[in-house]
KEKE-3310 file (N, C-alpha, C; in steps of 0.2 Angstrom, whole numbers, plus 5000, padded with zeros to 4 digits):
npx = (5110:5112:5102:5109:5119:5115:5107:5118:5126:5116:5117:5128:5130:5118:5125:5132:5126:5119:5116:5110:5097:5082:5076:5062:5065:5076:5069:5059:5067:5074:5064:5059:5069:5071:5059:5060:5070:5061:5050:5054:5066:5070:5074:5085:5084:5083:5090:5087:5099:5100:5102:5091:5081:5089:5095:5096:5089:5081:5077:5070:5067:5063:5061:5056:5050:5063:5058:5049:5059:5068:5072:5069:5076:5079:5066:5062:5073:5067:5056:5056:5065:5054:5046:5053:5055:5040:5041:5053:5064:5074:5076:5074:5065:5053:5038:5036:5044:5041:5026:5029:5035:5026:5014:5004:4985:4986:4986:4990:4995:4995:5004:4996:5004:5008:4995:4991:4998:4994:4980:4982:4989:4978:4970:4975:4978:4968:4961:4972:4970:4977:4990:4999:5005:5007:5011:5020:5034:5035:5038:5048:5060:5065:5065:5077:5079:5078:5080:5096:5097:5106:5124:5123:5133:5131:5117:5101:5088:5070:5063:5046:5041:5044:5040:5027:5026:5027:5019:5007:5006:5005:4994:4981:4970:4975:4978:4972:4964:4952:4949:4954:4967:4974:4983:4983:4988:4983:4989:5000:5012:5012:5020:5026:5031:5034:5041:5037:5029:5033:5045:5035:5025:5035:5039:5026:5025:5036:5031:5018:5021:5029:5017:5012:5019:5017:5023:5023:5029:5040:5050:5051:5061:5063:5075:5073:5058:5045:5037:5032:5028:5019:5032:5051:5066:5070:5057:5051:5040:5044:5053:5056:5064:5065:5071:5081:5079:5089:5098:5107:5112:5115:5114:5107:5105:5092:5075:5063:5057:5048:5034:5026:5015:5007:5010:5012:5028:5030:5043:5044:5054:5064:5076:5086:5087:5090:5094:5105:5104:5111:5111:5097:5085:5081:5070:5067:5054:5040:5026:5014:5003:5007:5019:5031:5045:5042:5037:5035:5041:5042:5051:5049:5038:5031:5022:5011:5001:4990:4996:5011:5011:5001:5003:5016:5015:5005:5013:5022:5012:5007:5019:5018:5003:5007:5005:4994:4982:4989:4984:4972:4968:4975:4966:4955:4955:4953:4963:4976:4989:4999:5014:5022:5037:5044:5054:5061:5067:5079:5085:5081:5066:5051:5036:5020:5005:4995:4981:4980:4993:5003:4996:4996:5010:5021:5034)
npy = (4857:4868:4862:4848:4852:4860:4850:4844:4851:4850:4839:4835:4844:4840:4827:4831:4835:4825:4820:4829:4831:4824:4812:4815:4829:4833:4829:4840:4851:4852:4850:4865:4872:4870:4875:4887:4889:4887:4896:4910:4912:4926:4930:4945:4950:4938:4934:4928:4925:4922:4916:4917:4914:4920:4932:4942:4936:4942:4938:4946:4941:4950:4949:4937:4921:4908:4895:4896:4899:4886:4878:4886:4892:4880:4879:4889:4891:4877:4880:4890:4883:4876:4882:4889:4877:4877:4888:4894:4900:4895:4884:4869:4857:4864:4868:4881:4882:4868:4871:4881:4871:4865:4856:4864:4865:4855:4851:4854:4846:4859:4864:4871:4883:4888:4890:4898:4910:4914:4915:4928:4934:4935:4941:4953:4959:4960:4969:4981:4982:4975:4980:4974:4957:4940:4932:4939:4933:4932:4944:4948:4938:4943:4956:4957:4954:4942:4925:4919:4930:4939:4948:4965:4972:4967:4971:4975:4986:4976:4972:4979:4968:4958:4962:4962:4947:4942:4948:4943:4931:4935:4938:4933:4927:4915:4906:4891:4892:4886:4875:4867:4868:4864:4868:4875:4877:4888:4892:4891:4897:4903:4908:4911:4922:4923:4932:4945:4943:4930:4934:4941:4932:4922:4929:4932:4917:4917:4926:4920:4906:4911:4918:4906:4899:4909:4919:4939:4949:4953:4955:4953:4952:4950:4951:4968:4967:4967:4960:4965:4967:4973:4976:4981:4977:4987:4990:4999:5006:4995:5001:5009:5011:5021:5021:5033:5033:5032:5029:5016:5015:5003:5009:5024:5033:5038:5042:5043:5040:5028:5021:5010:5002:4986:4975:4974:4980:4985:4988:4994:4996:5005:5007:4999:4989:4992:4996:5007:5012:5020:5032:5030:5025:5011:5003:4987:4985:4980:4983:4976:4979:4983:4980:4986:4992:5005:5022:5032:5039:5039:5032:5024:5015:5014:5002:5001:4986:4973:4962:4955:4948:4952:4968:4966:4965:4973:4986:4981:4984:4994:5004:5003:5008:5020:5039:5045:5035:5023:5032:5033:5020:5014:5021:5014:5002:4994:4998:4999:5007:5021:5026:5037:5042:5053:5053:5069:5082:5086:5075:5075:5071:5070:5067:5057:5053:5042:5048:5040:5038:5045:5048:5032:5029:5037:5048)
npz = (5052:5063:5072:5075:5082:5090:5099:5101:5110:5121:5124:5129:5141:5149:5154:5161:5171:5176:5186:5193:5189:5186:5175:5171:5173:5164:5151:5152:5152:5141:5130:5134:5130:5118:5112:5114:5104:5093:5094:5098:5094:5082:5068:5062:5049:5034:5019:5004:4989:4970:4954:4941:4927:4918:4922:4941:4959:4973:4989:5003:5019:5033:5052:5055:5062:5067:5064:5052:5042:5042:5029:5018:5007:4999:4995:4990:4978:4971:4967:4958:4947:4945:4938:4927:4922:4916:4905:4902:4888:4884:4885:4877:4882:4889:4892:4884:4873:4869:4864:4854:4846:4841:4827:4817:4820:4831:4848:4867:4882:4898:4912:4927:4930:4918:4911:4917:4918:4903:4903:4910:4902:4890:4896:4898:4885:4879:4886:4883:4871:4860:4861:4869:4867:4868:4858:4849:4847:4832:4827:4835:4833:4822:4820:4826:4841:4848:4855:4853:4843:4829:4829:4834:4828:4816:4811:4804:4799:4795:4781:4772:4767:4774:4787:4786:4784:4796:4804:4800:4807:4820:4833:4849:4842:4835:4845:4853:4867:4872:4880:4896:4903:4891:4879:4859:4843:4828:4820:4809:4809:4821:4836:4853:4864:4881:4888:4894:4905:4912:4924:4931:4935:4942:4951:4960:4962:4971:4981:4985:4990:5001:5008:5013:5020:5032:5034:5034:5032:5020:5004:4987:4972:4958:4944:4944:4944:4958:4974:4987:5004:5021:5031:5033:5038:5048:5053:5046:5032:5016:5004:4987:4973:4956:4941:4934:4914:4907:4892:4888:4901:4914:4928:4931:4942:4955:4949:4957:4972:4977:4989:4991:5000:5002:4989:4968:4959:4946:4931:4914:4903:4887:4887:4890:4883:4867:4848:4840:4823:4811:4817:4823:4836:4840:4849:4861:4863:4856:4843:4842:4835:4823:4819:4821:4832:4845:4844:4854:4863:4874:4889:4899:4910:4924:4935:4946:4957:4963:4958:4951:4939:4932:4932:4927:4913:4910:4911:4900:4888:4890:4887:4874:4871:4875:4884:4883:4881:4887:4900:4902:4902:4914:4924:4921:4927:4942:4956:4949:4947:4938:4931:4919:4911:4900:4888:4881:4871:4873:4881:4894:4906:4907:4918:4919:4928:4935:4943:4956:4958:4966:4978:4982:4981:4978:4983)
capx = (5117:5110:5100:5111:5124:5112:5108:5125:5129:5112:5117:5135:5127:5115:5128:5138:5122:5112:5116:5106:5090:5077:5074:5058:5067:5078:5066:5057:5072:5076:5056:5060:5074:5069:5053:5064:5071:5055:5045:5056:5072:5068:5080:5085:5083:5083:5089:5090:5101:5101:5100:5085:5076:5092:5093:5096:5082:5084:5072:5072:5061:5064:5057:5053:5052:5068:5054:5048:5067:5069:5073:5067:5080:5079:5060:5064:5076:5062:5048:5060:5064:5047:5042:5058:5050:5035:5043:5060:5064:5081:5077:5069:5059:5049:5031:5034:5047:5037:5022:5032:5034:5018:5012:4995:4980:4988:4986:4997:4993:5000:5002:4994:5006:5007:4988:4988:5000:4990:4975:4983:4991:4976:4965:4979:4977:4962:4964:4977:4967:4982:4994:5003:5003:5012:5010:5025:5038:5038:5041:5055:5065:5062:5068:5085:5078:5075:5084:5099:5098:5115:5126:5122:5135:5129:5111:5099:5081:5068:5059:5041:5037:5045:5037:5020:5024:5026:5013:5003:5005:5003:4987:4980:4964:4979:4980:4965:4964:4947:4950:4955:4971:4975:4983:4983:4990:4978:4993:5006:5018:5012:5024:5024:5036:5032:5046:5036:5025:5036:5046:5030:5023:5035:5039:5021:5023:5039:5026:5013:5025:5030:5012:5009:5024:5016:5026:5019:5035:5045:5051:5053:5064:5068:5076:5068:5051:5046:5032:5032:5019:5022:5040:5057:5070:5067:5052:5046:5036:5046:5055:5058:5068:5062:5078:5081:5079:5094:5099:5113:5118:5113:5113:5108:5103:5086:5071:5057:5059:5042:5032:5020:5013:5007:5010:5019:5029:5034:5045:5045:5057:5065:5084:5091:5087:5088:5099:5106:5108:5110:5109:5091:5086:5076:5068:5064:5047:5037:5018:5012:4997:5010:5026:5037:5046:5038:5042:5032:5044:5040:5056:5047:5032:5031:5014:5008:4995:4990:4999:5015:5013:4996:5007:5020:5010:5003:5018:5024:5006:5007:5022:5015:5000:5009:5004:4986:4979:4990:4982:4966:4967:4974:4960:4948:4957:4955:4970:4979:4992:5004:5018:5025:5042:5044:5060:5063:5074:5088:5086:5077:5061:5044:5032:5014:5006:4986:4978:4983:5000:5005:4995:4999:5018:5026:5036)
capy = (4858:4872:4857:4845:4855:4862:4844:4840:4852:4850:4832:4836:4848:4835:4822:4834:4836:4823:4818:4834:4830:4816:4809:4820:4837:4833:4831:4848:4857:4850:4854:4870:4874:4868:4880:4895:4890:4888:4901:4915:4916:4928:4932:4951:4949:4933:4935:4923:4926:4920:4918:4912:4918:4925:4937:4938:4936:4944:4937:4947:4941:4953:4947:4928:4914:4902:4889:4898:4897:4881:4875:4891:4893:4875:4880:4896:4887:4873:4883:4894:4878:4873:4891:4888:4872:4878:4895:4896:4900:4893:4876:4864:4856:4867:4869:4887:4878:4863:4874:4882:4867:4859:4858:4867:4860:4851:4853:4850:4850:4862:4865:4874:4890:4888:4892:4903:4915:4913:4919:4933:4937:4935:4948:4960:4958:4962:4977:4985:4980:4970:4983:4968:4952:4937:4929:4943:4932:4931:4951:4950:4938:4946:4964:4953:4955:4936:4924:4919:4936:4941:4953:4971:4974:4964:4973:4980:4984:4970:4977:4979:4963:4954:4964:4960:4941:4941:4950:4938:4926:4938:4940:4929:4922:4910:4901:4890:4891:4886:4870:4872:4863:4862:4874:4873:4880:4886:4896:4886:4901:4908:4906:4911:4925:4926:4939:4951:4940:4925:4935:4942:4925:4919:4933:4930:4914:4917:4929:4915:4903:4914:4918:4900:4899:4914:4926:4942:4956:4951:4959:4948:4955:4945:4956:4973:4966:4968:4962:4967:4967:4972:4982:4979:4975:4992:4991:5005:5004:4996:5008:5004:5015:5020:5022:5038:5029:5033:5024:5012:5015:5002:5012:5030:5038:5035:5048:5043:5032:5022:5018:5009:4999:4980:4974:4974:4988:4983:4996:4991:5004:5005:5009:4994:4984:4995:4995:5013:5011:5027:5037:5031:5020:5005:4999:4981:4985:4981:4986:4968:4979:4988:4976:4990:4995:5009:5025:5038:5045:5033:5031:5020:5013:5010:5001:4998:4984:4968:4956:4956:4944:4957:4975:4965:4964:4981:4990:4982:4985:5003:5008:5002:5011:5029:5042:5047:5029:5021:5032:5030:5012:5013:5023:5010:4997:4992:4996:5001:5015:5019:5033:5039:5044:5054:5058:5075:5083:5086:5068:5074:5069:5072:5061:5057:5050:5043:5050:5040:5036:5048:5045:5025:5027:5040:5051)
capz = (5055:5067:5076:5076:5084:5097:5103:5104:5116:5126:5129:5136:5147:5152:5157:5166:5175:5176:5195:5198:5187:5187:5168:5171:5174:5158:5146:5155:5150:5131:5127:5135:5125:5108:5114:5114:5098:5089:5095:5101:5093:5077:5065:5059:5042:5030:5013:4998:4981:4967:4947:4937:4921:4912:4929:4946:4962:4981:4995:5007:5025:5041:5058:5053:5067:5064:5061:5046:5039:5039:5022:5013:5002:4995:4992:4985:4972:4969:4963:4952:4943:4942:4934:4922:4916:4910:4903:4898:4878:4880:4887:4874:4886:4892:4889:4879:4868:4865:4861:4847:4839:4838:4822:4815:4823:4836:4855:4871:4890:4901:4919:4927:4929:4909:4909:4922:4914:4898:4906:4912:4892:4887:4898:4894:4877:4878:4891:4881:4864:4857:4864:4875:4866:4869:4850:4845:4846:4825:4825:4840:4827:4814:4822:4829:4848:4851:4857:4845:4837:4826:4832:4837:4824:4809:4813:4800:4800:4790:4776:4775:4766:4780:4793:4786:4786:4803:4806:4799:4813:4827:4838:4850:4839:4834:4851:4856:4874:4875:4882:4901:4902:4885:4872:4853:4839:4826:4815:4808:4812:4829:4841:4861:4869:4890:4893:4898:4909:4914:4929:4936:4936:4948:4958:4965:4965:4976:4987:4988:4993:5008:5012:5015:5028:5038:5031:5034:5029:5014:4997:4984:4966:4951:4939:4945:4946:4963:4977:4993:5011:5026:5034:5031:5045:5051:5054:5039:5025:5010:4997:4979:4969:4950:4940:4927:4911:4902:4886:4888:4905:4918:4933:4931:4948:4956:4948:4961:4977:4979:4998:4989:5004:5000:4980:4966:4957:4939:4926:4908:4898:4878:4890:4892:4875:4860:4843:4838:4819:4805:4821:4824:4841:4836:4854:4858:4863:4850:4844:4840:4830:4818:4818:4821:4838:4847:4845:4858:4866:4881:4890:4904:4913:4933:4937:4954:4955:4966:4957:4948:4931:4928:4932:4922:4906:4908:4908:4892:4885:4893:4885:4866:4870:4876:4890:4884:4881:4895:4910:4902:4904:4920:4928:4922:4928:4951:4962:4945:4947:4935:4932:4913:4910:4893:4885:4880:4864:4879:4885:4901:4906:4911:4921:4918:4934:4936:4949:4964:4959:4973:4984:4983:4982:4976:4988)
cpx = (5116:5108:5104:5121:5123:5111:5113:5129:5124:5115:5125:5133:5121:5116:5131:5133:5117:5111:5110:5101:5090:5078:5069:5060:5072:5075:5061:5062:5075:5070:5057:5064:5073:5062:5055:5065:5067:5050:5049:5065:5067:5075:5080:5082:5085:5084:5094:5092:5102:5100:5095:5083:5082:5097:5095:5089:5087:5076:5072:5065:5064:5057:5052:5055:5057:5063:5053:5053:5068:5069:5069:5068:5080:5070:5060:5068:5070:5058:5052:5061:5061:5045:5045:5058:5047:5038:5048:5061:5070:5081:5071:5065:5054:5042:5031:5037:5043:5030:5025:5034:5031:5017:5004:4991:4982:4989:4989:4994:4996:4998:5000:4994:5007:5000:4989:4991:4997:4985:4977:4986:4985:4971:4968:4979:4971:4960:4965:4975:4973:4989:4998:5000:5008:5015:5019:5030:5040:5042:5048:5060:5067:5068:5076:5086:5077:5082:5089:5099:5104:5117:5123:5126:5132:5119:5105:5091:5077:5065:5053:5036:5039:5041:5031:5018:5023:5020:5006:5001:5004:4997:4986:4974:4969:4981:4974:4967:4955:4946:4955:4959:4976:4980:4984:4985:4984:4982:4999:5011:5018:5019:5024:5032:5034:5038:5045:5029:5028:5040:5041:5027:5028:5040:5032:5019:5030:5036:5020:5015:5027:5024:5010:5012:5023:5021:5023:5023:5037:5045:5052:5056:5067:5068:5074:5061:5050:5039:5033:5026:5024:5028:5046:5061:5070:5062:5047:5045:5044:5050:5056:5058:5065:5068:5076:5082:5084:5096:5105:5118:5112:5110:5113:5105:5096:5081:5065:5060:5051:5041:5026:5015:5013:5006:5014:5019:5034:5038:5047:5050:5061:5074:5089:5093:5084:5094:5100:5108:5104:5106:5101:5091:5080:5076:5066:5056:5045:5030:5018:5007:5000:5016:5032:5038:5043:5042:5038:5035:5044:5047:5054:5040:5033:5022:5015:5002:4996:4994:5004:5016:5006:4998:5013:5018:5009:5008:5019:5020:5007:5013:5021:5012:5002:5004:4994:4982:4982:4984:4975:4963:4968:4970:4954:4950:4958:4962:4975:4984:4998:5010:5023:5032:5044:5047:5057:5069:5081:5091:5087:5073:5057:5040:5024:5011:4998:4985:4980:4988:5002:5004:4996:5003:5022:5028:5038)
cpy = (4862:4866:4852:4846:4856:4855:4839:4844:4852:4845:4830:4841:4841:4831:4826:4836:4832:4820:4822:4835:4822:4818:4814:4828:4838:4836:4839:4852:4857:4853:4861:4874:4875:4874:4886:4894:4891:4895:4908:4919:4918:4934:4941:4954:4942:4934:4930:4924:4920:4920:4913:4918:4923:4931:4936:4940:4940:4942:4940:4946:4942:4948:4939:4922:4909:4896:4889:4897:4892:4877:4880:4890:4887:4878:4885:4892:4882:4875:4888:4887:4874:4880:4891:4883:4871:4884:4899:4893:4898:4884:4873:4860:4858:4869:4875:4886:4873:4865:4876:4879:4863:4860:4862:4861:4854:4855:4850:4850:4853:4864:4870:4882:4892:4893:4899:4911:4916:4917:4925:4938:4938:4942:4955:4964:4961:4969:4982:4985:4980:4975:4978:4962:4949:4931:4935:4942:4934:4938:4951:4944:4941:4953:4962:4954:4948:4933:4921:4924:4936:4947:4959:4974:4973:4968:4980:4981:4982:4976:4975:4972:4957:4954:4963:4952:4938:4941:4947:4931:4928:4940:4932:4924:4916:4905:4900:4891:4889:4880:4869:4866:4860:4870:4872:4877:4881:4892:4892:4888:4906:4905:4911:4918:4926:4930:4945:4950:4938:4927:4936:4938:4925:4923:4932:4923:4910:4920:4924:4911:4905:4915:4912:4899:4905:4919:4933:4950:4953:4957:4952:4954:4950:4951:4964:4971:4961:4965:4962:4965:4969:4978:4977:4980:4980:4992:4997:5001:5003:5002:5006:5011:5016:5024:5030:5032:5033:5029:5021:5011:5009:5004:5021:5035:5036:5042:5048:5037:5033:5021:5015:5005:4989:4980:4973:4982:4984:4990:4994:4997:5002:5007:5005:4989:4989:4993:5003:5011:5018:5033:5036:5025:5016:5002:4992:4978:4986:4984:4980:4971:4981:4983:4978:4994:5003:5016:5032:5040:5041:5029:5026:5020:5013:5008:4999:4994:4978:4962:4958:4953:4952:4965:4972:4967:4970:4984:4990:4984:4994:5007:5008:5009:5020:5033:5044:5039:5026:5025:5030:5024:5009:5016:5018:5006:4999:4992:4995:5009:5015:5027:5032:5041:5044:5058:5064:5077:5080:5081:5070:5070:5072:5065:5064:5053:5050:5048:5049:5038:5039:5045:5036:5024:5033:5046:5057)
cpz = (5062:5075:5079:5081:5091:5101:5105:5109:5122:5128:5129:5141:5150:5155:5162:5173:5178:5182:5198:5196:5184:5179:5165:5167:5165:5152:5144:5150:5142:5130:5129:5131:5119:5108:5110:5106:5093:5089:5097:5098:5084:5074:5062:5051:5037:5024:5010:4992:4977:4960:4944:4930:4917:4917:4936:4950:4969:4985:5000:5016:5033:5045:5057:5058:5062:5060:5052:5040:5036:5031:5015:5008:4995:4991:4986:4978:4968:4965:4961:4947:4938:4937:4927:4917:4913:4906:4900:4892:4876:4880:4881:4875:4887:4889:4883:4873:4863:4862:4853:4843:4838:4831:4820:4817:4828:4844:4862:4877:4893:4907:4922:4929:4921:4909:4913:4919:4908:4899:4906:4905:4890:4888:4899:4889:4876:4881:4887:4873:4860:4859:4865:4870:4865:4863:4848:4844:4840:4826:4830:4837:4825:4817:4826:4838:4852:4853:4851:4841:4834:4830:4831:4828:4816:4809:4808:4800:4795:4785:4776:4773:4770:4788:4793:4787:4791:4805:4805:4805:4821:4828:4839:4849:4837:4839:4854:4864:4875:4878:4890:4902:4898:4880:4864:4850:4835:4820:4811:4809:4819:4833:4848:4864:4876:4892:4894:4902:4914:4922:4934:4940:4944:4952:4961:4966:4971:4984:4990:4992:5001:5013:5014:5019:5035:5037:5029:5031:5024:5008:4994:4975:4962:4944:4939:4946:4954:4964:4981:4998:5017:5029:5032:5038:5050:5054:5051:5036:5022:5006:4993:4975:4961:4947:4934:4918:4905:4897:4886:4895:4912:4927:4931:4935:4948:4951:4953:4966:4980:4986:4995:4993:5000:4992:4974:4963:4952:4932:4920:4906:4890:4881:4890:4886:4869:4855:4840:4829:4813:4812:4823:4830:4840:4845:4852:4861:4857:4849:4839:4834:4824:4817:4819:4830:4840:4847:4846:4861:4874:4883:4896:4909:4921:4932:4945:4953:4962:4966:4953:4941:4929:4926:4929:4914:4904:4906:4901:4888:4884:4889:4876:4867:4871:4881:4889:4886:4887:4903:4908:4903:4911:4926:4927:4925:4938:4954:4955:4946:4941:4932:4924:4912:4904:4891:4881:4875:4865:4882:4892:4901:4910:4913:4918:4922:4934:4942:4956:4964:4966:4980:4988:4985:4983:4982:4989)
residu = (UNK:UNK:UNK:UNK:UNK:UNK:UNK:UNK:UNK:UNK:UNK:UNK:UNK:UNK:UNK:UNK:UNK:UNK:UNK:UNK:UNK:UNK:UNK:UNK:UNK:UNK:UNK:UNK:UNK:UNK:UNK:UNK:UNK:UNK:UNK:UNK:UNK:UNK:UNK:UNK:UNK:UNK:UNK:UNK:UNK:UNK:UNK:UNK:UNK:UNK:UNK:UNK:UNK:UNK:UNK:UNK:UNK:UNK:UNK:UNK:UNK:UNK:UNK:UNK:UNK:UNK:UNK:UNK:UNK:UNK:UNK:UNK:UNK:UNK:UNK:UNK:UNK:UNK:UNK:UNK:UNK:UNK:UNK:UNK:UNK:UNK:UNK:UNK:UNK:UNK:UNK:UNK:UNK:UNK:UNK:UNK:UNK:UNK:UNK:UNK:UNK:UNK:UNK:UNK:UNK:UNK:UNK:UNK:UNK:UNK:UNK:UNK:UNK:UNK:UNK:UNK:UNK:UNK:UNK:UNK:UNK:UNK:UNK:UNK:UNK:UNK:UNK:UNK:UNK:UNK:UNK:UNK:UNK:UNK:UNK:UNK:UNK:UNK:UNK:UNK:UNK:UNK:UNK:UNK:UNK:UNK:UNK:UNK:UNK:UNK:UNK:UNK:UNK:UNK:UNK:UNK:UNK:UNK:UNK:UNK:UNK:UNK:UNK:UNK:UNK:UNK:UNK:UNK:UNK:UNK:UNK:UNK:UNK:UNK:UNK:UNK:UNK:UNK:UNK:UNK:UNK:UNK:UNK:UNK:UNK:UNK:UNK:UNK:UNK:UNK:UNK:UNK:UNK:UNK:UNK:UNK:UNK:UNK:UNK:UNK:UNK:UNK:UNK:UNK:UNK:UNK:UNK:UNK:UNK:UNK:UNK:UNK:UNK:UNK:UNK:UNK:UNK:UNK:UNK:UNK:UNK:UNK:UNK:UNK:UNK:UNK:UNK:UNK:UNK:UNK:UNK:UNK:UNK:UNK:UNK:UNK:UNK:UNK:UNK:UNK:UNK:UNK:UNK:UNK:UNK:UNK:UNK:UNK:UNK:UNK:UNK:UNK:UNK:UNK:UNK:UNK:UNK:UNK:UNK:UNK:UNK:UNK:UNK:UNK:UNK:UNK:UNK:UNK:UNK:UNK:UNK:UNK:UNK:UNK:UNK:UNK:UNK:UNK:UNK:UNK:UNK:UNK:UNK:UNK:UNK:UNK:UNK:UNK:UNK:UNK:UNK:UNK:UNK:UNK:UNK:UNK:UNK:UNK:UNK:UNK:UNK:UNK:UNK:UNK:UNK:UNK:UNK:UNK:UNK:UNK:UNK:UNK:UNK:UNK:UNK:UNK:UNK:UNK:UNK:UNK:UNK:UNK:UNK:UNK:UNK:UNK:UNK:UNK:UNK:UNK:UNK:UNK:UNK:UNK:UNK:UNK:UNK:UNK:UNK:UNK:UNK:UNK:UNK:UNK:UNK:UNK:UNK:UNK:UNK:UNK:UNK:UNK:UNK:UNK:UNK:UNK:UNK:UNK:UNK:UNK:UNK:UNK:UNK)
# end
C-alpha cells in the first residue's frame, strides 16, 4: 500500500511536470526517490503482536531500514505456524501429537525443528541428570497439569501406585533418537511434553529469522521468554524485568530489572500453575526422577544463556534440581548465568545468584 500510494503521487508530480524534464531527468528523480526510501528512511521502532503457543508474542525492531520491514509481519506469523506444526499438544497434527500415538516399536520422521529441539531435551537431560525431561507428560496427566486436566475444583492428589505407573514410562532411554531424522518409540506408554522447551525454540527462531534480514537491535518475547541483541529505540542496552514470584497473582511488582546485553533471559517458577488442596500447594513442576511436584522452596529460576530453547530447559531443570545443584550446574556450564528466588516462611524471598549473574545483567 505504502508503494503504491507513493508512485501514485510521483506520477501526478511528474505530469504536472514533465514540460520541464527530459524522459532522462524523470527516471533520475524516481531512482532518486525510491533511494531515499530504501536506504534512508528508518523507522523509530517496529513492533509486531500477537498470539501463539497458548500465549501472546511482542517483536520489537528499533532503527530498521523500511526495506527490512517489508513483510515482516507475515514472516513472523509464518514461522510461528510452522513451529505450531511440529509442537503443539492441542493440534492433532502435529508431529508431537502424532509421536504420542505411534505404537511401540514404530518410528516417524520429523522436521528438522522437531529434532532439533529433541537434541536440546536430550543434552539437558543429561546436564541436569534427569532433572528436566520431556518424557514427563504421563506424570503431568496423572497430577491433572496436562492438557484436559479436570477441574481445579474436582482435584485430588494420585496415589502411589498410580504415580509409580507413570513413572514407569518416564525417562529418555524410551525415545530412540539414534537415527537422524527419525524418532521412535521404544515404550508403549512414553509420551512427549515440549512446554518447557517449545517457546524457547521459536523465540530463537524468531531471532534467527531477523538476523537473517540484517537485523541488528530487536527483542523478541513469547510469553516472558525473551531474546534480545543490540539497543532499544533509545538507543540503551535492553531491560528485562524479573517479576516477585507471588502465588496466584499474575502481576506482582518487578524484584530485579535485568541489562543483560546480547541473549536470552528465561524464568521458570511454581507462581502461576499450582493446585492449593488440604491447605498444601501442589506445583506443576514436576521432578521426572520422583513423580511427585517439587517441593524446595524454589519459587523461581531466571537463566541467562545464548540461546533461548537451552535457558528454557535449564530453568525447568534448575528449579527440580534446587539452589545447591542448580548453581553448581550452572557454573559448569559456558556463558550460563542463573539467579534463584527462594520463598521464605513469611512468603518473602531470598536470591541465590552464580558468580556472574551480576556482572552479566543484574542491576
Amino acid at each position: 500500500m505504502f508503494l503504491s500510494s507513493f508512485f501514485h503521487r510521483l506520477s501526478s508530480l511528474l505530469k504536472i511536470y514533465r514540460r520541464q524534464f527530459t524522459r532522462v531527468q524523470c527516471t533520475t528523480l524516481l531512482l532518486g526517490m525510491l533511494f531515499l526510501i530504501l536506504g534512508c528512511d528508518r523507522s523509530t521502532e517496529h513492533v509486531v503482536r500477537g498470539t501463539t503457543m497458548g500465549t501472546t508474542y511482542t517483536v520489537r525492531v528499533p532503527h530498521a531500514p523500511v526495506r527490512t520491514l517489508w513483510g515482516l509481519e507475515q514472516a513472523i506469523h509464518a514461522r510461528l505456524v510452522q513451529v505450531n506444526a511440529a509442537m503443539s499438544a492441542y493440534s492433532p497434527e502435529s508431529e508431537l501429537s502424532r509421536f504420542n500415538a505411534l505404537p511401540v516399536g514404530d518410528s516417524m520422521a520429523v522436521s528438522e525443528d522437531f529434532e532439533q529441539v529433541m537434541r536440546v531435551s536430550l543434552q539437558v537431560f543429561i546436564q541436569t541428570e534427569g532433572a528436566f525431561d520431556p518424557t514427563v507428560k504421563p506424570l503431568l496427566d496423572l497430577w491433572g497439569f496436562g492438557p484436559g486436566s479436570p477441574p481445579r475444583e474436582a482435584w485430588h492428589p494420585p496415589d502411589e501406585d498410580a504415580v509409580n505407573r507413570a513413572l514407569a514410562a518416564v525417562g529418555m532411554e524410551h525415545v530412540d533418537m539414534s537415527h537422524s531424522g527419525r524418532l521412535g518409540k521404544l515404550h508403549p506408554d512414553v509420551q512427549l511434553d515440549l512446554g518447557a522447551v517449545a517457546k524457547g525454540f521459536a523465540v530463537d527462531a524468531l531471532a534467527k529469522l531477523l538476523e537473517g534480514r540484517g537485523v541488528q537491535d530487536y527483542l523478541v518475547d513469547i510469553g516472558g521468554d525473551i531474546r534480545l541483541a543490540g539497543r532499544n529505540a533509545e538507543g540503551k542496552p535492553w531491560r528485562v524485568g524479573v517479576n516477585s514470584p507471588r502465588r496466584g497473582r499474575e502481576w506482582d511488582g518487578i524484584f530485579l530489572v535485568l541489562q543483560p546485553g546480547r541473549g536470552a533471559v528465561l524464568t521458570s517458577g511454581d507462581y502461576r500453575q499450582f493446585v492449593e488442596h488440604q491447605d498444601q500447594f501442589f506445583s506443576h513442576i514436576l521432578d521426572p526422577r520422583t513423580g511427585r511436584p517439587v517441593a524446595n522452596d524454589v519459587a523461581s529460576v531466571t537463566v541467562m544463556g545464548a540461546t533461548a530453547v537451552h535457558a528454557d530447559a535449564l530453568a525447568t531443570g534448575m528449579m527440580v534440581l534446587g539452589v545447591e545443584k542448580g548453581l553448581e550446574l550452572a557454573e559448569s556450564l559456558s556463558g550460563v548465568e542463573v539467579m534463584f528466588l527462594v520463598r521464605t516462611a513469611d512468603d518473602d524471598f531470598w536470591s541465590a545468584r552464580s558468580p556472574g549473574f551480576n556482572q552479566r545483567g543484574g542491576l
